[in-house]
N, C-alpha and C positions, 0 to 999 in steps of 0.2 A: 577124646575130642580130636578133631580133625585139624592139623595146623599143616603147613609148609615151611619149613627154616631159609630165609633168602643167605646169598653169600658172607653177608655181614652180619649174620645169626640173629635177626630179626623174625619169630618165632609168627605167621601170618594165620590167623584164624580162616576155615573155607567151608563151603557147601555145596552139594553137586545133587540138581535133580536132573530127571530123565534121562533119553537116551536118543543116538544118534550123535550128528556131529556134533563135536563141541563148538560152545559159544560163550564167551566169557563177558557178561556183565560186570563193565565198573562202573563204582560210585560213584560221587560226586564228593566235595569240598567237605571236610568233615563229616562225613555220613559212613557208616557201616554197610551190611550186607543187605540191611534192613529196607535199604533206600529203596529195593528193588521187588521188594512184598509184595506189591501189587498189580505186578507183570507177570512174573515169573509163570505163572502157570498158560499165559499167553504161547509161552515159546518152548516149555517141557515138552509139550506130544512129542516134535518134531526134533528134538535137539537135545544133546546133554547141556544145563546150565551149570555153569559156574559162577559163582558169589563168591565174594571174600569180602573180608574188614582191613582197610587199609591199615598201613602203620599207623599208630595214634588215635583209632577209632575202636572202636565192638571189643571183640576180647583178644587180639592183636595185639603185640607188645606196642609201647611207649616209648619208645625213645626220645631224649632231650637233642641228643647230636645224633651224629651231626646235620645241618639243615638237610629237610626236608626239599626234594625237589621233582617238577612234573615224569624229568626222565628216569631220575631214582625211581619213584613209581612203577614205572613202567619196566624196568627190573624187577622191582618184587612183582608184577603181574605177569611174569617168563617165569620168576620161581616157583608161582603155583603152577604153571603149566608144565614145566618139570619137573616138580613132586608128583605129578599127575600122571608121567610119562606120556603128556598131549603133545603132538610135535606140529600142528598145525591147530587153528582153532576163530572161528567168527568170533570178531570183537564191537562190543556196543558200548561207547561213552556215552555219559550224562555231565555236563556243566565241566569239572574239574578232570571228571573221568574220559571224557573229549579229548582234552588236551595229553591227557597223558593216554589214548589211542594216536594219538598223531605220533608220537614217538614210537609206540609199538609199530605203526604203521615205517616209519621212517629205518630206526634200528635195527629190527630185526623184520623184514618183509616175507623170511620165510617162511615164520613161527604163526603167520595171518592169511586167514581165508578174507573174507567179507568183511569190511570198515563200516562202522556208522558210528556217525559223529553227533551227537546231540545238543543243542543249546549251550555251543560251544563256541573259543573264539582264536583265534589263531598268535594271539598275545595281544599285550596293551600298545607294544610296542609300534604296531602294523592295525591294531585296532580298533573297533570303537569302544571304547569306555562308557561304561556306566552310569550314570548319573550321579553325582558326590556324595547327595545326602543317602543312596543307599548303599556304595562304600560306605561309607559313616557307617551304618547298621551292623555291617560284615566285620569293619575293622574289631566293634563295640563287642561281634557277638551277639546282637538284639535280635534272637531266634522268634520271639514271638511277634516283633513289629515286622520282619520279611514275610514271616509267614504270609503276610496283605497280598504280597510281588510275589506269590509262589503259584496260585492258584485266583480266580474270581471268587469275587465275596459271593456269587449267586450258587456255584458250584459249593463251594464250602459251607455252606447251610444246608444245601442238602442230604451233605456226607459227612454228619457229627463223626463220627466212627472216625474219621483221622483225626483228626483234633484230638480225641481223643486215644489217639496212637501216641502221636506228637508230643502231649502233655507227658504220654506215660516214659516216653524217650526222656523225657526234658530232667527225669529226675534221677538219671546217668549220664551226667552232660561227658562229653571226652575234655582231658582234662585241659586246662587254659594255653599252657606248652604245646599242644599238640594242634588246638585251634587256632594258633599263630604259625606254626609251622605249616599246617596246612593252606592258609589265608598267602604266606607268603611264596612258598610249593606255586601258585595258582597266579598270583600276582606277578610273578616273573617269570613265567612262561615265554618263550619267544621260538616257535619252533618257521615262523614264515620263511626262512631262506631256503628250509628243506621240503615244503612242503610239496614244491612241485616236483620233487625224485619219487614223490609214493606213487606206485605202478599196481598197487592193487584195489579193487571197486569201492568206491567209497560214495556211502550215500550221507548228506548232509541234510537234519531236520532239527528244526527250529520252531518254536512258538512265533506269532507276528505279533505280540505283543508283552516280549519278554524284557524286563528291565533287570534282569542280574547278569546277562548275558545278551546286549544289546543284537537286535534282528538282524542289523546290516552286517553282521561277520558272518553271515549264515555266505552272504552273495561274498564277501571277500573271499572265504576259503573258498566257494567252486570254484571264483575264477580263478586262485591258485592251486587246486589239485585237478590233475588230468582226469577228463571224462569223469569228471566227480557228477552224482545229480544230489540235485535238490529240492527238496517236503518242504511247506512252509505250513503249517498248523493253523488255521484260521482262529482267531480269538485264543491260543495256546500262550499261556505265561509262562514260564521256569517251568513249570514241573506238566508241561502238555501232556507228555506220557501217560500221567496217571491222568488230568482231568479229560484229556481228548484220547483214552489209553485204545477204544476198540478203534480209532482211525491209525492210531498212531502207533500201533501193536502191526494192524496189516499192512502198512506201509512196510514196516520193516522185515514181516514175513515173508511178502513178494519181491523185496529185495533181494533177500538169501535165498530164495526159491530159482529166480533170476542166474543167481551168481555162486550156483554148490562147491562144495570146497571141491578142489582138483586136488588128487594124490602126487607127490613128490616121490623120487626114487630116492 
């Protein structure tokens, strides 16, 4: 099986389809490689994808210590890329996975082709915050009451088939230690004072009506990353991706189509 050992011998589960340049999908809060099932064949043609399982998630070691945080992250997301011998590579967050591209973007700019930052927020600190009662939800863990804020009730009738993905997820939860660490990894996030040193393309897209990752951070991050653009998802909640996935797949396509990786000497 396929793992990457980060510096702190953190043993990181990975997957790699297609071919072309790389592009490195990450998850989001708690979610494994799995988060991304439903894209990935969007962006194979054209691209090598990489998947991984965060620390604490899929079959990715566990660790208890020491805390969990966005730009640790973003270290084990250079360790796959250097198991891999990738020395540059398009990067896509999703929610958690956003924030910990804003570091990648920040720390190491030269390991990054193309940014896209998804349904993400630039900390609580400089933020907008979420509404309580569904922190409440997140803090609890009540994976099936968000489920409501992930997608539309009208879309999720239509497509049993995740639900009943979701259910079948539900019954290898990650373990409670690692769903606090992550919760708090995410919650103290604070990357806005560097945001505006990121010098490479970054496309910002958001659902407009996403309550786990409130819509107005979508406008805070452009105006603080230069020449950032930004997608706003028409009726798109938390997981736009997958329900608005063929608008919000070619958004992202004609971004990198836009913006090819440059070779470095």
């Amino acid at each position: 099986m396929p793992f990457a050992t980060t510096p702190d011998g953190i043993k990181l589960y990975y997957e790699t389809f297609g071919i072309g340049d790389p592009f490195l999908l990450v998850a989001g809060q708690g979610t494994d490689h799995h988060g991304w099932d439903e894209v990935i064949k969007d962006f194979a043609e054209d691209y090598q994808i990489i998947v991984y399982d965060h620390r604490g998630t899929g079959q990715s070691d566990k660790p208890v210590q020491p805390p969990y945080s966005t730009r640790g992250f973003a270290q084990d997301a250079v360790a796959i890329l250097d198991h891999l011998s990738i020395d540059r590579a398009h990067i896509y967050g999703i929610s958690m996975g956003g924030r910990i591209c804003q570091w990648l973007a920040i720390d190491y700019p030269e390991r990054v082709g193309a940014v896209i930052l998804g349904c993400t927020t630039p900390g609580n600190a400089h933020g907008v915050r979420r509404p309580q009662e569904i922190d409440a939800l997140m803090i609890k863990g009540e994976r099936e009451a968000l489920r409501k804020t992930l997608v539309s009730p009208a879309w999720m009738k239509l497509h049993p088939k995740i639900l009943e993905k979701w259910n079948e997820q539900e019954k290898n939860p990650i373990p409670e230690h690692a769903q606090r660490n992550h919760y708090l990894a995410s919650e103290n996030h604070n990357a806005w004072d560097a945001l505006s040193g990121i010098k490479t393309p970054t496309l910002i897209i958001h659902g407009s009506e996403d309550k786990i990752n409130m819509t107005e951070n979508a406008f805070l991050m452009m105006e603080r990353i230069p020449n950032a653009e930004l997608q706003i998802i028409k009726g798109g909640r938390h997981l736009f991706f997958i329900e608005f996935q063929e608008e919000a797949s070619r958004v992202v396509l004609d971004f990198l189509s836009r913006h090819p990786m440059t070779r470095r000497n």
